[in-house]
C-alpha positions as CSV (number, residue, x, y, z in Angstrom):
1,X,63.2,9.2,8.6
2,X,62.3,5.7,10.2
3,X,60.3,3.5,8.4
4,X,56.9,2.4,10.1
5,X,57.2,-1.1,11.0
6,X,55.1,-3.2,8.5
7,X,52.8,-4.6,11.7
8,X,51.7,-1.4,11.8
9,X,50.9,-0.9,8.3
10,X,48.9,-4.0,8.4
11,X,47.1,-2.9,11.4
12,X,46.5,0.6,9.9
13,X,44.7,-0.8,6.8
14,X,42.8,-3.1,8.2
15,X,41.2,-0.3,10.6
16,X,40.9,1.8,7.6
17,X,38.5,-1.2,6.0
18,X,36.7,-2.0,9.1
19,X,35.6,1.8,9.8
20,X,34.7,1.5,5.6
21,X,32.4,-1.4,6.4
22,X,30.9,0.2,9.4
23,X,30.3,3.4,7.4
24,X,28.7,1.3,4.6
25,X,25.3,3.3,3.2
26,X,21.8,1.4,3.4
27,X,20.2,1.7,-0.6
28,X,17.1,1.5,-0.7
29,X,15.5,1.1,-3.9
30,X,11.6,2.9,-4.9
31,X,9.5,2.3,-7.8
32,X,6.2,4.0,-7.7
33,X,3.5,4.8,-10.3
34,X,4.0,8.5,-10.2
35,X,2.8,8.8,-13.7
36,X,0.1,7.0,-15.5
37,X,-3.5,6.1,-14.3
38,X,-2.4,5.5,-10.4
39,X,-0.6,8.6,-10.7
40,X,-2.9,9.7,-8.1
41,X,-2.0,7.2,-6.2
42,X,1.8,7.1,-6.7
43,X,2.2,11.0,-6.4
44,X,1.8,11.0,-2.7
45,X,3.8,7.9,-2.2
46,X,7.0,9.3,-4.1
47,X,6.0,12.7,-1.5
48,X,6.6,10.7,1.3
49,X,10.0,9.2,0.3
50,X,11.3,12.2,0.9
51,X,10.2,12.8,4.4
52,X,11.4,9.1,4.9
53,X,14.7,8.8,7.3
54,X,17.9,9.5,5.7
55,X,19.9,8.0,8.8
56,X,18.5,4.5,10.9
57,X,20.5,2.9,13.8
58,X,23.8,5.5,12.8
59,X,23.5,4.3,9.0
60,X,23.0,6.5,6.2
61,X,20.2,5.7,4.0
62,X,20.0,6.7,0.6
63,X,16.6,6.3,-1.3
64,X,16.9,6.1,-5.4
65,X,13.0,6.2,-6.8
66,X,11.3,5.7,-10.0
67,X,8.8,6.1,-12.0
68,X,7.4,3.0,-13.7
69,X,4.3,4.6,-14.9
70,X,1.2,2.3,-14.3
71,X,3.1,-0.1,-16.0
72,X,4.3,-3.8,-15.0
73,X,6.7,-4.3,-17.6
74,X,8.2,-1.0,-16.3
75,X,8.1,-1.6,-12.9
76,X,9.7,-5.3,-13.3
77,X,12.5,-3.5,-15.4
78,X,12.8,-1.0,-12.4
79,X,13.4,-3.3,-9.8
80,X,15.6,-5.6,-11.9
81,X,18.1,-2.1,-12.5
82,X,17.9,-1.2,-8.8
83,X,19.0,-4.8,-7.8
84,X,21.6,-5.2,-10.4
85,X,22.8,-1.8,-10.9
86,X,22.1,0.4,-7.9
87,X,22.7,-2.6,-5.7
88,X,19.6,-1.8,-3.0
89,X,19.2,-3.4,0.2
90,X,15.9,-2.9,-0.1
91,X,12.9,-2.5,-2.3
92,X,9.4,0.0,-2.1
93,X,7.2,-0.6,-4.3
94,X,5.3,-0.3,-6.1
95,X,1.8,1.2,-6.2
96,X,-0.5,-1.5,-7.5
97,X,-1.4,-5.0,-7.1
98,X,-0.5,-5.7,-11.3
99,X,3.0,-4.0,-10.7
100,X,3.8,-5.6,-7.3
101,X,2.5,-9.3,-8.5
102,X,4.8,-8.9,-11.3
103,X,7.9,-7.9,-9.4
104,X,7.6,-10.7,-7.1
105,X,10.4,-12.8,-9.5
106,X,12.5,-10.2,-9.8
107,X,13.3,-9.6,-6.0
108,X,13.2,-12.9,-5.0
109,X,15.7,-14.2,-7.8
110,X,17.9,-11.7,-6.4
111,X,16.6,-12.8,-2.6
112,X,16.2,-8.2,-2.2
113,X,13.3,-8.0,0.5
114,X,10.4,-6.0,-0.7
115,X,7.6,-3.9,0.8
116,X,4.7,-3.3,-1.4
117,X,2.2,-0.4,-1.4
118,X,-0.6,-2.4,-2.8
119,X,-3.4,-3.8,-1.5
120,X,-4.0,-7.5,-3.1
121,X,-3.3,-10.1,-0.4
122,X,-2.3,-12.1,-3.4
123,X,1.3,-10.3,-3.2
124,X,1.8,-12.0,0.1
125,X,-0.2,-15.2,-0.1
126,X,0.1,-18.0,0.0
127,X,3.2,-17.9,1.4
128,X,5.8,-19.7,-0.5
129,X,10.0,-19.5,-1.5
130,X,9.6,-16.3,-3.6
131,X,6.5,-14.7,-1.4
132,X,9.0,-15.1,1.9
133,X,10.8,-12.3,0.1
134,X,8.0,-10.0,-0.2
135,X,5.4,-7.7,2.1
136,X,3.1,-5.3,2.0
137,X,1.5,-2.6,4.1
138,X,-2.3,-1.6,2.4
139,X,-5.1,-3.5,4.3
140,X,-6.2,-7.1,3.0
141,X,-9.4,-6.8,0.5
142,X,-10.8,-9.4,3.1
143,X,-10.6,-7.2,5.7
144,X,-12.1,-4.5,3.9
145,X,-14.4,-6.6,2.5
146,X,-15.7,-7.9,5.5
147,X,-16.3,-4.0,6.9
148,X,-18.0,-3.4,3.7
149,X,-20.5,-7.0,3.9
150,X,-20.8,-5.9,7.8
151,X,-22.4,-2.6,7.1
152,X,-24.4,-3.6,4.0
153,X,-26.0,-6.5,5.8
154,X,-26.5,-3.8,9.0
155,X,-27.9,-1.5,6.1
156,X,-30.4,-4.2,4.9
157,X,-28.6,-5.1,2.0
158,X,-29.8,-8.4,0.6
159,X,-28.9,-7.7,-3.2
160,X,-25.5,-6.7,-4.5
161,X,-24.1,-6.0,-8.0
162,X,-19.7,-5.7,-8.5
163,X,-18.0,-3.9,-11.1
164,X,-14.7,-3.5,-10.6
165,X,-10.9,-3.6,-12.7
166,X,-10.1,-6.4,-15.6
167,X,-7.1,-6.9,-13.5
168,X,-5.5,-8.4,-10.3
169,X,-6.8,-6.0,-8.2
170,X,-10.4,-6.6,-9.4
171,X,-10.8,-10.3,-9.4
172,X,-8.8,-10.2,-5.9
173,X,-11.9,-8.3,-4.5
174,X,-14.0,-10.7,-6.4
175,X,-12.9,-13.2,-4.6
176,X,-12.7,-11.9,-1.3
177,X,-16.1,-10.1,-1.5
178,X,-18.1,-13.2,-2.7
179,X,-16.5,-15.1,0.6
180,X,-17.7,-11.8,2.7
181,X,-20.7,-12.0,1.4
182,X,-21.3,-15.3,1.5
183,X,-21.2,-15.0,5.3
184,X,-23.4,-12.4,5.8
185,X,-25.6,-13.8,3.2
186,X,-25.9,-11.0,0.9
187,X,-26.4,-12.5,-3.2
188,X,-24.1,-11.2,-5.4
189,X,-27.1,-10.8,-8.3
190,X,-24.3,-9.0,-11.4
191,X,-20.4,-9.4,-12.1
192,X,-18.7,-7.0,-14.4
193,X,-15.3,-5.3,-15.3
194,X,-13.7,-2.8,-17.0
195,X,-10.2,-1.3,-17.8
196,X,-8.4,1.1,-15.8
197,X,-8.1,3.1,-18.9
198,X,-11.5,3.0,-20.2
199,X,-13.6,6.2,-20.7
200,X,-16.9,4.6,-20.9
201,X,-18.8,1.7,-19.3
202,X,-22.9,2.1,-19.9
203,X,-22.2,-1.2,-21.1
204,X,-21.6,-2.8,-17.7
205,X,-23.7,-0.1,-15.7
206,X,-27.1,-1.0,-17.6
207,X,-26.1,-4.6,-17.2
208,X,-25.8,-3.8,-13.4
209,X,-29.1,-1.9,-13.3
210,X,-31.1,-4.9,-15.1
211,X,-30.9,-7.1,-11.7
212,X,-32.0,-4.7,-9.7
213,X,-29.2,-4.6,-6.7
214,X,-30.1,-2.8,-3.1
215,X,-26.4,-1.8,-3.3
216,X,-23.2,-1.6,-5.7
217,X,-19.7,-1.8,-4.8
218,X,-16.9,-0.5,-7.4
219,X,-13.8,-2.4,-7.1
220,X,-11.3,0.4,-8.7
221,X,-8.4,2.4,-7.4
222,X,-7.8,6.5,-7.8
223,X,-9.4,8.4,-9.9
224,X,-10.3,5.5,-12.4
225,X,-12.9,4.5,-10.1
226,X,-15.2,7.3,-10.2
227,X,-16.5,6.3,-13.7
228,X,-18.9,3.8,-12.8
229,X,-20.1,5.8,-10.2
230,X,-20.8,8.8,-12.0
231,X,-22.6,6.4,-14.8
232,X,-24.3,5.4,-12.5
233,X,-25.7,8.6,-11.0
234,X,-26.4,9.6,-14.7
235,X,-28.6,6.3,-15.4
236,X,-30.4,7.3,-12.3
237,X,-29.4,4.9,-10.1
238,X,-30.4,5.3,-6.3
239,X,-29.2,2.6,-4.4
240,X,-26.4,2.8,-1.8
241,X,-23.1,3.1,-3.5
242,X,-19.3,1.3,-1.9
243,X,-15.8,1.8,-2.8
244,X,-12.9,0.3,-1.5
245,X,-10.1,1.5,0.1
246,X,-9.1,1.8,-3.3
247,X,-10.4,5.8,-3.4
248,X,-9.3,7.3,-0.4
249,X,-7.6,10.0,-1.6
250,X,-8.5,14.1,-2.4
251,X,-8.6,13.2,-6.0
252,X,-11.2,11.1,-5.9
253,X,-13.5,13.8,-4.6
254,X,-12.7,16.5,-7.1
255,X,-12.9,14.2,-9.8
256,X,-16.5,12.3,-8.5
257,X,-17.7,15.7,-7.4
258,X,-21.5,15.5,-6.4
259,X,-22.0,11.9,-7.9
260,X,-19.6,10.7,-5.2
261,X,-21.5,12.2,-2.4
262,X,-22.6,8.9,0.0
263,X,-20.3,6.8,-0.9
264,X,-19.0,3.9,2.0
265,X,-16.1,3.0,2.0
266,X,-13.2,1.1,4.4
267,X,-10.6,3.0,5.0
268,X,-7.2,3.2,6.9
269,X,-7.1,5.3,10.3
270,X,-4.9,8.1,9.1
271,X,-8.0,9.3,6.4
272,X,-10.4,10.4,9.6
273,X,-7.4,10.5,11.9
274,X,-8.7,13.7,13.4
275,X,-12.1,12.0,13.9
276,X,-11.3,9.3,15.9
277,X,-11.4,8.9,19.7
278,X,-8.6,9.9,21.4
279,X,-8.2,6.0,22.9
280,X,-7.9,4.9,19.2
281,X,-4.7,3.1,19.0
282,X,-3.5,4.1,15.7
283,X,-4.7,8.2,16.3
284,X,-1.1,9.5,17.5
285,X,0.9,7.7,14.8
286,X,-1.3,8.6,11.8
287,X,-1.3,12.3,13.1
288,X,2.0,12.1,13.3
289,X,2.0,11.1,9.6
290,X,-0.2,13.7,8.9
291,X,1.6,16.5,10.6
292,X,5.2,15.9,8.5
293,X,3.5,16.2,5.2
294,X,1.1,18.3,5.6
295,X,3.5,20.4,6.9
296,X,5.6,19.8,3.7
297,X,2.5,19.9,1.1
298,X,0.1,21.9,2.7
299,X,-3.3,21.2,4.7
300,X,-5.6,18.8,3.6
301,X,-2.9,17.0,1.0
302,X,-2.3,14.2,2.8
303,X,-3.7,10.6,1.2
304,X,-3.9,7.1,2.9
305,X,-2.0,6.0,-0.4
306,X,0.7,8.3,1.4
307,X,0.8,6.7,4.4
308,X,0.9,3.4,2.7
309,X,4.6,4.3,1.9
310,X,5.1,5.8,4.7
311,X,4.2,2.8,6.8
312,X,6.6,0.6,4.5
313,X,9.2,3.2,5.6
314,X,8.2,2.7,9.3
315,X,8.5,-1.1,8.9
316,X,11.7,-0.9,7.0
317,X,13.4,1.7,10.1
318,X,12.2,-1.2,12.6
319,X,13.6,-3.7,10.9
320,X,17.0,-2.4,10.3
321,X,18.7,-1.9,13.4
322,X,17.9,-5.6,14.0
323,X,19.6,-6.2,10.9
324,X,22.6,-4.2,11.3
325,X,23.5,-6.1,14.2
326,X,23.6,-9.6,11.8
327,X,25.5,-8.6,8.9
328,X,26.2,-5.2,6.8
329,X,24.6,-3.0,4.4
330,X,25.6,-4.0,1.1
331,X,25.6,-7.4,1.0
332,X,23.5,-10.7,0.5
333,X,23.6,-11.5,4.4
334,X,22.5,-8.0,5.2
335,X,19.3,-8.2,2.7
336,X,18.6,-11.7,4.6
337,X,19.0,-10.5,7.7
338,X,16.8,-7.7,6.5
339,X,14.0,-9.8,5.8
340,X,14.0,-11.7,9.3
341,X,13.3,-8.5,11.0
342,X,10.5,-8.2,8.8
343,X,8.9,-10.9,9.5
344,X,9.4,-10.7,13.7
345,X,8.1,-7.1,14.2
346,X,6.0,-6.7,17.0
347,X,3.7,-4.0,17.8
348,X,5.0,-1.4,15.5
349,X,2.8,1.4,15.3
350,X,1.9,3.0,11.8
351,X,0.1,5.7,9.9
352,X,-3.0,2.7,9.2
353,X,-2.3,0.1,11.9
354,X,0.0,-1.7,14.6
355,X,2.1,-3.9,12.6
356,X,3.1,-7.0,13.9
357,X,4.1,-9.6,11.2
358,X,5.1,-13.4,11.5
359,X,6.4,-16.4,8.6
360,X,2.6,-16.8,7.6
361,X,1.6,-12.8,7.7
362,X,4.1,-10.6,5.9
363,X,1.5,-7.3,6.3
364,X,0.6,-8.0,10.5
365,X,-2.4,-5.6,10.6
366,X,-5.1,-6.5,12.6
367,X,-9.0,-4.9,12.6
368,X,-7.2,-2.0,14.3
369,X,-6.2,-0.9,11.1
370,X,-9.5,-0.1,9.6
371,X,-12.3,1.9,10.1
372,X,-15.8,2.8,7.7
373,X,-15.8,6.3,6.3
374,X,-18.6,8.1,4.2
375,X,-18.3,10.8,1.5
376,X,-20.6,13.8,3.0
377,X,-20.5,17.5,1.5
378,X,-17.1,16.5,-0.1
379,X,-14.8,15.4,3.2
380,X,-14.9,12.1,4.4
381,X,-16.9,11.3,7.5
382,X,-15.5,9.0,10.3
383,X,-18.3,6.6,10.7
384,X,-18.4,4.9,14.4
């Protein structure tokens, strides 16, 4: 038998580890709060990984989620084992503004791009060395909370009390409320907070009451969130009522029932999708949203927490055939390449916006991703 001449051999192995390479997976790593108190949030999200891609640009992708339970120490130890065991490309995650603002070190030591699903615009800004790392797909709270100052000050709102989370997320809407506000010159008359965990706050509410306020506006997320309303209700309290974007999901309803009925509140496209003029820019993509898992989960299941994954899916499948053609999956110059395309994409349509991000604006949504929505007879009501 003739021996194969050892030019051949070289040339035979070094196919057989190019075709590897090309055949390299894309990891991408998940941490959501699918238990704990934004399980209501995170449930939906962790749905909608699996109705993500499993195969971009002729790549396989493989998706490895977790559960990090409401918690930030959890979901820092999360994204420090799918960087340093699993090896992702890529992190989602995770559900709230606490958990993503505490991640921030993690992925940018290892210089893994992130997408987050929540809403501060602290996890993005100001833009710095470990933020370049990191974006996010949820609305800004100034955007919301300009929507919300508009219609109060349309509504005749002069007076306003806030009571909202002892955490990131409420002081973030503090902060970006009072400078709505400001504007439309609307007083903020009461301040107060309270836990996502507690299961009381008369406290707060009386103090609330005690000034008076034409309007309140609850700065909570999920389910949490429908305590102060419903103390409110039960001190009697008739005044017009806000949310944020916070509570625009089906669990919110059932568990505000009646004492939730006409609530405003700014929301992404996708939660009136069906409502909105058929020239709406962002109507076909958040139906299309709607359609895959509610064709999965059943009518009426979908959430705009939801469709905040799924946007950070839509952002990542953009991004990585731009990627692909830089460097390959698996290594540092891949997850750098990664994040370049994240930061160019133009004109990417999503389940809550057109995404078009730059160096200074890692989430790129515009007023185009927002629209004013009111709680009548249970259901949310597209408001023009």
């Amino acid at each position: 038998m003739k021996l194969q001449p050892l030019r051949s051999l070289i040339t035979a192995a070094v196919l057989a580890a190019c075709s590897a390479t090309a055949l390299a997976d894309i990891t991408v790593g998940v941490t959501v709060s699918a238990t704990g108190p934004a399980a209501s949030l995170g449930i939906p999200e962790k749905n909608t990984v699996a109705l993500m891609p499993t195969s971009i640009a002729g790549q396989k992708i493989n998706y490895i989620v977790l559960d990090d339970a409401s918690d930030t120490t959890k979901a820092v130890a999360n994204a420090r084992k799918l960087i340093a065991e699993d090896k992702v490309d890529v992190i989602l995650g995770s559900t709230t503004t606490p958990n993503s603002l505490a991640m921030i070190d993690a992925v940018s030591e290892a210089q893994t791009p992130m997408i987050s699903m929540a809403a501060s615009a602290r996890i993005v800004e100001p833009m710095d060395d470990k933020r370049k790392w990191v974006f996010k797909t949820p609305q800004n709270d100034i955007m919301m909370s300009l929507a919300i100052a508009t219609h109060m000050a349309n509504a005749g709102v002069k007076r306003v009390a806030f009571i909202g989370f002892a955490d990131a997320y409420g002081e973030g809407w503090f902060n970006e409320f009072t400078k709505a506000t400001a504007l439309k010159r609307i007083e903020i008359v009461a301040s107060e907070r309270y836990a996502r965990t507690d299961t009381s706050v008369t406290g707060q509410i009386l103090k609330l009451q005690a000034t008076n306020p034409d309007a309140v506006l609850i700065a909570g997320s999920g389910t949490p969130a429908a305590l102060p309303q419903k103390t409110l209700k039960e001190r009697g309290y008739a005044g017009k009522i806000y949310q944020t974007h916070g509570v625009a999901n089906n669990d919110f309803l059932r568990v505000g029932g009646k004492d939730v009925e006409g609530t405003f509140l700014p929301a992404g496209p996708v939660l009136v999708a069906a409502q909105l003029p058929d020239n709406h820019p962002v109507r076909k993509s958040a139906l299309a949203y709607i359609q895959k898992y509610e064709a999965a989960h059943g009518a009426g299941s979908v959430s705009t927490f939801g469709a905040h994954a799924w946007d950070a899916g839509v952002m990542m499948t953009a991004a990585v055939p731009v990627a692909l053609k830089k460097a390959q999956p698996g290594t540092p110059a891949f997850r750098a390449a990664l994040r370049d395309a994240l930061e160019n994409l133009k004109d990417v349509p999503g389940a809550h916006g057109i995404f078009s991000t730059t160096p200074q604006d890692h989430l790129g949504l515009d007023q185009r991703g927002r629209v004013m929505v009111k709680i009548e007879n249970g259901t949310w009501k597209y408001q023009p």
